[in-house]
N, CA and C atoms as an extended XYZ file, in Angstrom:
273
Properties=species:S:1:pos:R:3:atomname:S:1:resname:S:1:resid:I:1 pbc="F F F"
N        21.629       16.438        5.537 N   UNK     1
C        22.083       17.718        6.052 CA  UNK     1
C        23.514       17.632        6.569 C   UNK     1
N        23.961       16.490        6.823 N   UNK     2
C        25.122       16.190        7.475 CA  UNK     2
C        26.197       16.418        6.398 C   UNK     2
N        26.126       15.991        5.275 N   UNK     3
C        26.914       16.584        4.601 CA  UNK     3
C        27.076       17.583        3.952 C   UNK     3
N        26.215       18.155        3.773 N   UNK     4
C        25.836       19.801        3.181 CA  UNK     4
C        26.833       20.522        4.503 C   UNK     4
N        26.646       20.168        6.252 N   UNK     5
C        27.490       20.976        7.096 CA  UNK     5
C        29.126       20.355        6.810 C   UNK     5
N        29.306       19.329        6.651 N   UNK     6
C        30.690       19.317        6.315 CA  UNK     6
C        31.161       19.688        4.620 C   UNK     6
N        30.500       20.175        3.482 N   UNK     7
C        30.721       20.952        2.493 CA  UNK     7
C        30.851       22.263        3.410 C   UNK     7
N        29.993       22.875        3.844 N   UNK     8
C        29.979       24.390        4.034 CA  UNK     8
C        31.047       24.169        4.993 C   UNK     8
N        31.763       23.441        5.983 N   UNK     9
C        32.911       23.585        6.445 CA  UNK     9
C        34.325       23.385        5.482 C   UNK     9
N        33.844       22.852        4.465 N   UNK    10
C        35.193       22.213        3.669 CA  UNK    10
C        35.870       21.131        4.127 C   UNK    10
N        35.347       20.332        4.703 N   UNK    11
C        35.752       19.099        5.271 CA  UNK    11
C        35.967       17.963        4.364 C   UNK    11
N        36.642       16.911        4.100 N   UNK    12
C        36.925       16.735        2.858 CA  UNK    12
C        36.649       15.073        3.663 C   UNK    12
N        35.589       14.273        4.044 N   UNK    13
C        34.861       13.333        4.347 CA  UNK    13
C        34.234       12.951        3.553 C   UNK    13
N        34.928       11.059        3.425 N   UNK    14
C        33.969       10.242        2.513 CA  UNK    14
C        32.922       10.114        2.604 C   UNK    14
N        32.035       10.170        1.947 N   UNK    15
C        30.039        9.997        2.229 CA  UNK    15
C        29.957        8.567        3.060 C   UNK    15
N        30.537        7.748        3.247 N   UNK    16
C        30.345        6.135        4.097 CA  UNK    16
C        30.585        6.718        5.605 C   UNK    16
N        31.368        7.433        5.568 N   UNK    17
C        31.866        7.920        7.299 CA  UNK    17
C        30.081        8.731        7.828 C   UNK    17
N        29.253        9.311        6.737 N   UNK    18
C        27.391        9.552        7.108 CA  UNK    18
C        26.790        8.192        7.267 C   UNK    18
N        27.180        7.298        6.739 N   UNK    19
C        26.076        6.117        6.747 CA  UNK    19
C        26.371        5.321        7.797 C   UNK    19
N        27.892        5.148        8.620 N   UNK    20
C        28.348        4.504        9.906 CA  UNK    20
C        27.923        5.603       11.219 C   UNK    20
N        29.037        6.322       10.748 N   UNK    21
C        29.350        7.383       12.223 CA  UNK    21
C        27.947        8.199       13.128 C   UNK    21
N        27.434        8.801       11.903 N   UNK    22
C        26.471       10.126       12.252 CA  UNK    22
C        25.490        8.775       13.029 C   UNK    22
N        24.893        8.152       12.408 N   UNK    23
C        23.956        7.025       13.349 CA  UNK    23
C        24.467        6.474       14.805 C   UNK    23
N        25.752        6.527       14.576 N   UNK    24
C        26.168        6.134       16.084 CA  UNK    24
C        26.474        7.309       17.430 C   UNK    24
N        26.221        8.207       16.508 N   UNK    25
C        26.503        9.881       17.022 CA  UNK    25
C        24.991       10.326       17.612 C   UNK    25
N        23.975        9.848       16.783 N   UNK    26
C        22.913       10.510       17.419 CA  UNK    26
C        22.072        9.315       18.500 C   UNK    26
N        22.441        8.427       18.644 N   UNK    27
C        22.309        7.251       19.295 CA  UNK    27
C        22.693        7.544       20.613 C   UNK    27
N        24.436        8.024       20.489 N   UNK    28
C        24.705        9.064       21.859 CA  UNK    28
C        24.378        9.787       22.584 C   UNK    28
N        23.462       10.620       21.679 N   UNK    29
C        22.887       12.088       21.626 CA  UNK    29
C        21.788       11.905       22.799 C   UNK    29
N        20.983       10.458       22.075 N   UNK    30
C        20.074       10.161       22.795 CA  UNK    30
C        20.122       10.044       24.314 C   UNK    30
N        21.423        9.492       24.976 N   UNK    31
C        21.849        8.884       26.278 CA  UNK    31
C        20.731        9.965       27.078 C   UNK    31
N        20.638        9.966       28.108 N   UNK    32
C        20.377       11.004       29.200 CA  UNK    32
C        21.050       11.580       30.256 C   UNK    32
N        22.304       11.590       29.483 N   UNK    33
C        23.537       12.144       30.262 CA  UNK    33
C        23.591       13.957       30.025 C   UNK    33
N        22.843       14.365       29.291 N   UNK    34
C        22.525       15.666       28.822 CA  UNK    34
C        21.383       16.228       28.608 C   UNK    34
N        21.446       17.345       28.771 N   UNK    35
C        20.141       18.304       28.259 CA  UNK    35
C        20.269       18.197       25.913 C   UNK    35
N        19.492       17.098       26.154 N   UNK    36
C        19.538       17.262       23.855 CA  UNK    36
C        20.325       16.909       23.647 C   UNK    36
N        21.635       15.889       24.548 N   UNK    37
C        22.273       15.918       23.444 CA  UNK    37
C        23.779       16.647       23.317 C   UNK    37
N        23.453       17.656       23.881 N   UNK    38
C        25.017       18.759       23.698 CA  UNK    38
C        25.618       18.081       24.528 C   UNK    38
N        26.845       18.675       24.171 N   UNK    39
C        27.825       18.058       24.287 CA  UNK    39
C        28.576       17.094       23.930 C   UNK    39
N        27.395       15.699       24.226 N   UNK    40
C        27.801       14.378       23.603 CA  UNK    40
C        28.034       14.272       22.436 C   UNK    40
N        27.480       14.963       21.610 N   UNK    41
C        27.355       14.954       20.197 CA  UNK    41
C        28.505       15.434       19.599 C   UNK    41
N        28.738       16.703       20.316 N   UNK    42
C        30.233       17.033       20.081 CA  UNK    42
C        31.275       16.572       20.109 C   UNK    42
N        31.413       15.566       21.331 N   UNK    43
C        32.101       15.086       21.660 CA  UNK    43
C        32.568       13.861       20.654 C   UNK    43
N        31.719       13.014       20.518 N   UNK    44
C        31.519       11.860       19.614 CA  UNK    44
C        31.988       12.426       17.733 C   UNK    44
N        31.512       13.431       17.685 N   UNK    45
C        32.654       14.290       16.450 CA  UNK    45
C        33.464       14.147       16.386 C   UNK    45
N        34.226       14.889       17.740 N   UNK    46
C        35.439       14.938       17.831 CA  UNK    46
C        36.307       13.554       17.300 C   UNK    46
N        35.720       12.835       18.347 N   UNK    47
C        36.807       11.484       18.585 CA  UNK    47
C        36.441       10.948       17.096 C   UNK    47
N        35.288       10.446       16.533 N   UNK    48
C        35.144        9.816       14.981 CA  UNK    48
C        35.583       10.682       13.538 C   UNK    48
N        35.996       11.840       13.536 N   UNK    49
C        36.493       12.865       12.916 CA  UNK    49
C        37.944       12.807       13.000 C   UNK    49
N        38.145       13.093       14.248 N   UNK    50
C        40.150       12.629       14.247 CA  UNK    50
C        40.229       11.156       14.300 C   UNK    50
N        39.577       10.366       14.058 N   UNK    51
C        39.858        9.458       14.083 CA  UNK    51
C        39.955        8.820       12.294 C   UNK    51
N        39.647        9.893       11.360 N   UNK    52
C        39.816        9.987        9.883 CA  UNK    52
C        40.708       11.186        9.537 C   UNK    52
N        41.043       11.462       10.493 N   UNK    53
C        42.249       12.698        9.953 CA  UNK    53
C        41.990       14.260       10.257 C   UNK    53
N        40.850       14.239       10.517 N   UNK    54
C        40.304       15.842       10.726 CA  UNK    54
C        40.777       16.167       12.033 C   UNK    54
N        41.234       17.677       12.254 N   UNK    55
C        41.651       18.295       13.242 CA  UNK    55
C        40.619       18.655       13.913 C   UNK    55
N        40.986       18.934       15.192 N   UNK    56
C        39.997       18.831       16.716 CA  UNK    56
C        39.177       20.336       16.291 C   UNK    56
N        39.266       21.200       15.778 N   UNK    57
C        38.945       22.445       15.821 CA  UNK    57
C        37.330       22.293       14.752 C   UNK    57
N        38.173       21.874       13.607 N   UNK    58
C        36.779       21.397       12.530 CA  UNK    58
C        35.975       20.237       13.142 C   UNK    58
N        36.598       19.738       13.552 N   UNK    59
C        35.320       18.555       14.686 CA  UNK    59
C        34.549       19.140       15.556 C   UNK    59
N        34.693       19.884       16.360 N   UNK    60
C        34.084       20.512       16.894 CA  UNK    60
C        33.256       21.843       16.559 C   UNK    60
N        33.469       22.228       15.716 N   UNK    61
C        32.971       22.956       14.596 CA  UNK    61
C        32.088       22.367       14.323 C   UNK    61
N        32.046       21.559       13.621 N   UNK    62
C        31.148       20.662       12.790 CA  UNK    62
C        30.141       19.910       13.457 C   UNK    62
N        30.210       19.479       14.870 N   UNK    63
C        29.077       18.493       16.023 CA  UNK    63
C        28.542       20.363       16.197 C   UNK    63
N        29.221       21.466       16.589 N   UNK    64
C        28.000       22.333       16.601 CA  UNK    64
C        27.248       22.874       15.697 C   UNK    64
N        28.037       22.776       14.555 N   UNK    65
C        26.673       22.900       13.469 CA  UNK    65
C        25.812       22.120       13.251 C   UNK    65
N        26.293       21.098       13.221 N   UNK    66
C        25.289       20.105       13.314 CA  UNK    66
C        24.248       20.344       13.979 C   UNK    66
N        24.739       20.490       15.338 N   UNK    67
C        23.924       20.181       16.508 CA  UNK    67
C        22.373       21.800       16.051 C   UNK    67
N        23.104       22.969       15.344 N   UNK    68
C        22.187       24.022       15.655 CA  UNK    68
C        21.127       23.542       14.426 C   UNK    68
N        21.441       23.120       13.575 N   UNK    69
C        21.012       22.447       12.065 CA  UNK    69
C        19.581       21.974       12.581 C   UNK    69
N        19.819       20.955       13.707 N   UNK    70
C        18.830       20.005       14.566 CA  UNK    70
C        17.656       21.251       14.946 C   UNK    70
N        18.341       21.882       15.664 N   UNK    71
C        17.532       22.562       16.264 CA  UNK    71
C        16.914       23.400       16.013 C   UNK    71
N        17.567       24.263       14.897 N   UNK    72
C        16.926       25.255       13.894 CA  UNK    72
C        15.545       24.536       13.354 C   UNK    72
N        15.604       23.169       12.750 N   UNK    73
C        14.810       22.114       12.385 CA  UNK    73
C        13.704       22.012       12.915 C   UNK    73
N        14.090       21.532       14.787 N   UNK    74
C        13.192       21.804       15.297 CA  UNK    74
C        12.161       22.443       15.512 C   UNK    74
N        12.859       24.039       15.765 N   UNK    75
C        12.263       25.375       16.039 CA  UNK    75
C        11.228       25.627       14.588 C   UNK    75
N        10.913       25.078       13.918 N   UNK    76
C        10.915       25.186       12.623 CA  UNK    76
C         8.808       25.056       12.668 C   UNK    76
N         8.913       23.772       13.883 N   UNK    77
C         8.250       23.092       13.766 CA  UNK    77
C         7.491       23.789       14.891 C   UNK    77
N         7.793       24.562       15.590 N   UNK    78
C         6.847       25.277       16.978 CA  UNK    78
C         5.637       26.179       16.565 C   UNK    78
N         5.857       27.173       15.317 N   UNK    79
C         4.879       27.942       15.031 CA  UNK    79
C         3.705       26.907       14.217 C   UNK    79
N         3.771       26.063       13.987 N   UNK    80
C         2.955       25.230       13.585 CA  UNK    80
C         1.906       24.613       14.318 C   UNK    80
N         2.977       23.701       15.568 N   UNK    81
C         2.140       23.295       16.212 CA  UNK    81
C         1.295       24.012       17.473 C   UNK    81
N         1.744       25.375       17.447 N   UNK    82
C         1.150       26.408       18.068 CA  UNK    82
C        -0.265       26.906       17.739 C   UNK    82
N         0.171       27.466       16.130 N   UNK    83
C        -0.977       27.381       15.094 CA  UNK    83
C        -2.088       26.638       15.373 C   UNK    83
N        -1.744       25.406       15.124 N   UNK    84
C        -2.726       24.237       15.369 CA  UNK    84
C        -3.301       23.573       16.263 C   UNK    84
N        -2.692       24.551       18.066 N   UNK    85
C        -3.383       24.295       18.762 CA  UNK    85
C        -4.367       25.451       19.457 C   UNK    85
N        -4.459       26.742       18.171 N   UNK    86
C        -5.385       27.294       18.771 CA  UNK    86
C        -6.541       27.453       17.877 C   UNK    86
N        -7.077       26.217       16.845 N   UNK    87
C        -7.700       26.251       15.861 CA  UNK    87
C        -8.625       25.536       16.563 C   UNK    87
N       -10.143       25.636       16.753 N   UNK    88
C       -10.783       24.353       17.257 CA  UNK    88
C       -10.857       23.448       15.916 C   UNK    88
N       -11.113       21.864       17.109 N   UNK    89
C       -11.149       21.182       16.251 CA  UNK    89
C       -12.749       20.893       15.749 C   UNK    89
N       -13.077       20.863       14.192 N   UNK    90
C       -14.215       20.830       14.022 CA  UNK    90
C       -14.583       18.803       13.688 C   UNK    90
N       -15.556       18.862       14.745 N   UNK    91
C       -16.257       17.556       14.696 CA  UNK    91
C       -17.103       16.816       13.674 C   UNK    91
């Protein structure tokens, strides 16, 4: 998905900068310095993005799409397990 959001931005990132960066990005994400994640995530864009040439604006752009991508994902997954917790379970 990570690169499908930097196509739909037009970001012009080698596919190796997904197989290093984004893993060390959501590793961040993880810290518990935040509510999910925000921010850090953005942040960590930023700096590994200009740090290949991309301007601060599409970096940040891009950690929040990301970031809604996640969450959309998430949300994805609520009517389900909602679903399935008002089904009894048969023994």
């Amino acid at each position: 998905t990570q690169i499908f959001v930097a196509q739909a931005l037009a970001l012009n990132i080698a596919w190796p900068f997904f197989f290093v960066f984004v893993p060390m990005v959501n590793i961040a994400g993880m810290l518990p310095i935040s509510l999910s994640g925000v921010g850090v995530r953005e942040a960590c864009y930023w700096y590994f993005l200009s740090l290949i040439g991309i301007e601060h604006e599409p970096a940040i752009a891009y950690g929040l799409l990301s970031s809604a991508v996640v969450l959309a994902c998430g949300l994805t997954g609520a009517p389900t397990l909602l679903m399935g917790l008002r089904r009894p379970r048969e023994e």
